[in-house]
C-alpha positions in Angstrom: -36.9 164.1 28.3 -37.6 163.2 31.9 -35.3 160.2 34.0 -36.4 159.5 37.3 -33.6 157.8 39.0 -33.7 155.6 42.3 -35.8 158.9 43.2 -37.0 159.0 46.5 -39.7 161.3 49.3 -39.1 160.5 52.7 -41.5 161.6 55.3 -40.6 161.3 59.0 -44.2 160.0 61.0 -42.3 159.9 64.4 -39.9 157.5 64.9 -40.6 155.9 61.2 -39.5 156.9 58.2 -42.5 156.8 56.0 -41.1 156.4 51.5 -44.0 158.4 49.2 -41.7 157.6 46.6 -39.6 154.4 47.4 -36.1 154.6 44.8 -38.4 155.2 41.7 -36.9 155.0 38.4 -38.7 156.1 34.8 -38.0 157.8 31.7 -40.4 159.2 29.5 -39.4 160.4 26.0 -40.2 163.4 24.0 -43.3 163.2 22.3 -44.6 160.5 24.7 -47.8 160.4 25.8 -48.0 158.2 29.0 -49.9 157.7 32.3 -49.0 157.2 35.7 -52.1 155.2 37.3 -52.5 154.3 41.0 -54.6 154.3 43.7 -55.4 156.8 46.4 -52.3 157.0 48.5 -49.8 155.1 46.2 -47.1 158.4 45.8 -48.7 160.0 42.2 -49.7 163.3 43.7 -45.3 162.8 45.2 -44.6 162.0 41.7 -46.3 164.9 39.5 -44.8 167.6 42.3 -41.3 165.9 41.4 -41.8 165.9 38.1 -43.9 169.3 37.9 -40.3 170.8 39.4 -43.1 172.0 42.7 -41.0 169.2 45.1 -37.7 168.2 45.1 -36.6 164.4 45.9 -35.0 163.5 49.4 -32.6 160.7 47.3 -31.6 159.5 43.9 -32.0 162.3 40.5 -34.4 163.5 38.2 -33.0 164.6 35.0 -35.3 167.1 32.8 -34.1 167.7 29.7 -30.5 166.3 29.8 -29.7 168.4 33.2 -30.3 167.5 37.3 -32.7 169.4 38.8 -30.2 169.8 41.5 -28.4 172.6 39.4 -31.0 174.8 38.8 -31.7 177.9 41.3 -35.4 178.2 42.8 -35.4 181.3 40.3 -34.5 178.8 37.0 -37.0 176.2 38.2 -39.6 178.4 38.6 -39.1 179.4 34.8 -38.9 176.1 33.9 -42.3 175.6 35.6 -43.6 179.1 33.8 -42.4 177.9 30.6 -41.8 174.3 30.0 -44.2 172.6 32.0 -48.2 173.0 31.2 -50.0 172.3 34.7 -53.5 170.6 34.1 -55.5 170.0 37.8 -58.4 168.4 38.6 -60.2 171.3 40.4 -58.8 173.1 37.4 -57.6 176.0 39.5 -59.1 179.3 37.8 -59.3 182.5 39.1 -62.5 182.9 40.0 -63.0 187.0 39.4 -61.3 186.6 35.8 -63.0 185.8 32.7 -61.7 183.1 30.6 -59.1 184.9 28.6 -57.7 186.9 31.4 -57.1 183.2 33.1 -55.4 182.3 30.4 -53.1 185.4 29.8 -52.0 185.5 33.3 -48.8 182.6 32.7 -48.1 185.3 29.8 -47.9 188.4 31.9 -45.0 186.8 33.9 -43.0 185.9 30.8 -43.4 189.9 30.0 -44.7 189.3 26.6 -46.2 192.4 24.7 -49.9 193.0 25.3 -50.2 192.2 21.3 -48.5 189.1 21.2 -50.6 187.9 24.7 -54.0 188.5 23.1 -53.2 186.5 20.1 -51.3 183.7 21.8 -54.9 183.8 24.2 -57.2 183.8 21.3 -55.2 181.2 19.4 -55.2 178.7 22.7 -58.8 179.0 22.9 -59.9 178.8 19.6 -57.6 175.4 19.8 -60.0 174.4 22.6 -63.3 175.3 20.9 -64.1 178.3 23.9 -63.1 181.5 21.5 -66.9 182.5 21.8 -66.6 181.8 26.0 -63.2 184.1 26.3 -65.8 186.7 28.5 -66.9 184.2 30.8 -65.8 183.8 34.2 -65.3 180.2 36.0 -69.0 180.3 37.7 -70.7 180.8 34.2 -69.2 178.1 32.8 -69.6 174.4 33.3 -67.2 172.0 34.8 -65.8 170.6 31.0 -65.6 173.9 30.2 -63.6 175.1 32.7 -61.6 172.8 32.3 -61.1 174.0 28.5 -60.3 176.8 29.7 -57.4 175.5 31.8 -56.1 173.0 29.0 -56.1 177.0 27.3 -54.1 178.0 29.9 -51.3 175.3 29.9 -51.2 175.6 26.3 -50.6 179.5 25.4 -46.8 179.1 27.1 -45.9 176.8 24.5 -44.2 174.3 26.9 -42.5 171.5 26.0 -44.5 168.9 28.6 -48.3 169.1 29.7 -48.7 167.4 33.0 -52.0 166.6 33.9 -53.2 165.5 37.7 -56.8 163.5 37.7 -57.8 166.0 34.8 -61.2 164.1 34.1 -62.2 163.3 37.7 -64.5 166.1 38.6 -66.6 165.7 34.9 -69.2 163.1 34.0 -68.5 160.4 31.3 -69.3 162.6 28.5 -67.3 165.7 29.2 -64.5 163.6 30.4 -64.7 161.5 27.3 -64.3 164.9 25.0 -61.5 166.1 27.5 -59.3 162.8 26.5 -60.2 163.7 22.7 -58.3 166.9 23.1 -55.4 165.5 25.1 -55.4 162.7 21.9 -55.2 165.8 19.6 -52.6 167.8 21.7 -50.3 164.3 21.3 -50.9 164.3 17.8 -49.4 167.6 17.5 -46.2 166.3 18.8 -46.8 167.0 22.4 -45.5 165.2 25.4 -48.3 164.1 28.1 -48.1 162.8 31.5 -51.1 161.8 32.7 -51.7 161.0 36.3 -54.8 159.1 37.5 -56.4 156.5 39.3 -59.2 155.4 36.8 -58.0 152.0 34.4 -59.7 153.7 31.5 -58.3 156.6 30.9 -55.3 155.0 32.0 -55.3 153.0 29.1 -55.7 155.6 26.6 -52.0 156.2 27.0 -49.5 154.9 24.6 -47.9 153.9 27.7 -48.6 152.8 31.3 -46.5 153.4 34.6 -48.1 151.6 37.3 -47.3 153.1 40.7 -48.5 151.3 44.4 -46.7 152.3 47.6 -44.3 154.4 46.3 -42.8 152.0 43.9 -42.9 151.9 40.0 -43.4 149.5 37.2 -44.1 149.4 33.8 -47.1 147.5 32.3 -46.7 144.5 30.5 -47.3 144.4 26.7 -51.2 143.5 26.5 -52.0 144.0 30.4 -55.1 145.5 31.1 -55.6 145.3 34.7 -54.4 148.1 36.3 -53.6 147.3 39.9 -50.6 145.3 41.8 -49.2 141.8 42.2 -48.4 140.3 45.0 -45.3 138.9 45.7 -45.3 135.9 48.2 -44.7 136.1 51.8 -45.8 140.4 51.6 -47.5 143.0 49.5 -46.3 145.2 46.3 -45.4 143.5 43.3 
């Protein structure tokens, strides 16, 4: 479903060249559910915009779905991000004068679905999140886990195909991040494909798979690694 490629971001810091994403190579199958752990700084936030179709990469290919990005138009991408892709954030980017299920109608308004077929795609995608008695609520009368339903809601009533989530548990406390992970385990059950991006080795682990990521360069864990975090090569840093 997704092949990252000797992808690279270059950013030019005056006379240096400066690699977010340092000839990066991946593939993550349909029906996956993996996670891409790091530190602050170490090229995931590069990595979700590449893969999220919000960035393009400076060298190498990503491949979504059989096809290069480089031959779709701004106009296909952007329905690729409408329709394929759910977006989960940390901050979980609501509106803050709409109620709960007018949040989660608005990705439906731009695919020009009837107004029947949006309010029962809405009230099926938060019933599926336990928030179908919430759907009146706007973001400041509703705590932090459950806005964050709400936004799961969201990325779920466009049916897409990947749900891409960036540090999804990292503004909650233990608990409501704990019952957050539940429902991503649930949404892979259903067959759904899940990239996870994070720094925290926990939830990091809850993955079926692990992609470790440290100065712009990628690696896979090891079978029955649980450290999350690089290793040094001699003589310089990295792995």
């Amino acid at each position: 479903m997704i092949q990252l490629q000797e992808v690279s971001k270059i950013y030019q810091m005056g006379n240096d060249k400066v690699y977010a994403l340092d000839h990066a190579s991946m593939e993550i199958r349909q029906g996956e559910f993996v996670s891409i752990v790091g530190p602050s700084g170490s090229g995931k936030s590069t990595m979700m915009n590449i893969i999220g179709c919000l960035d393009t990469a400076d060298e190498g290919d990503y491949i979504l779905d059989g096809i290069s990005i480089e031959n779709y138009s701004e106009r296909e991408l952007a329905k690729i991000r409408n329709q394929k892709i759910g977006f989960i954030f940390q901050n979980f980017n609501l509106l803050p004068r709409l109620t709960a299920e007018e949040n989660v109608e608005l990705p439906l308004i731009y695919q020009r679905l009837s107004t029947q077929e949006r309010k029962r795609r809405v009230r099926e995608a938060l019933e599926q999140v336990e928030l179908s008695k919430r759907m009146g609520h706007r973001p400041a009368e509703l705590s932090g886990g459950q806005q964050q339903r709400v936004a799961i809601a969201r990325a779920l009533v466009t049916k897409p195909s990947l749900f891409l989530a960036d540090e999804p548990t990292g503004n909650l406390d233990t608990k409501t991040g704990r019952e957050i992970m539940e429902l991503f385990h649930a949404l892979h059950e259903a067959g759904n494909t899940i990239v996870l991006i994070t720094h925290d080795n926990q939830i990091a682990e809850e993955a079926q798979r692990r992609i470790f990521i440290l100065d712009g360069q990628v690696r896979e864990a090891a079978e029955g690694e649980h450290k999350v975090g690089p290793k040094p090569k001699k003589g310089g840093t990295g792995w």
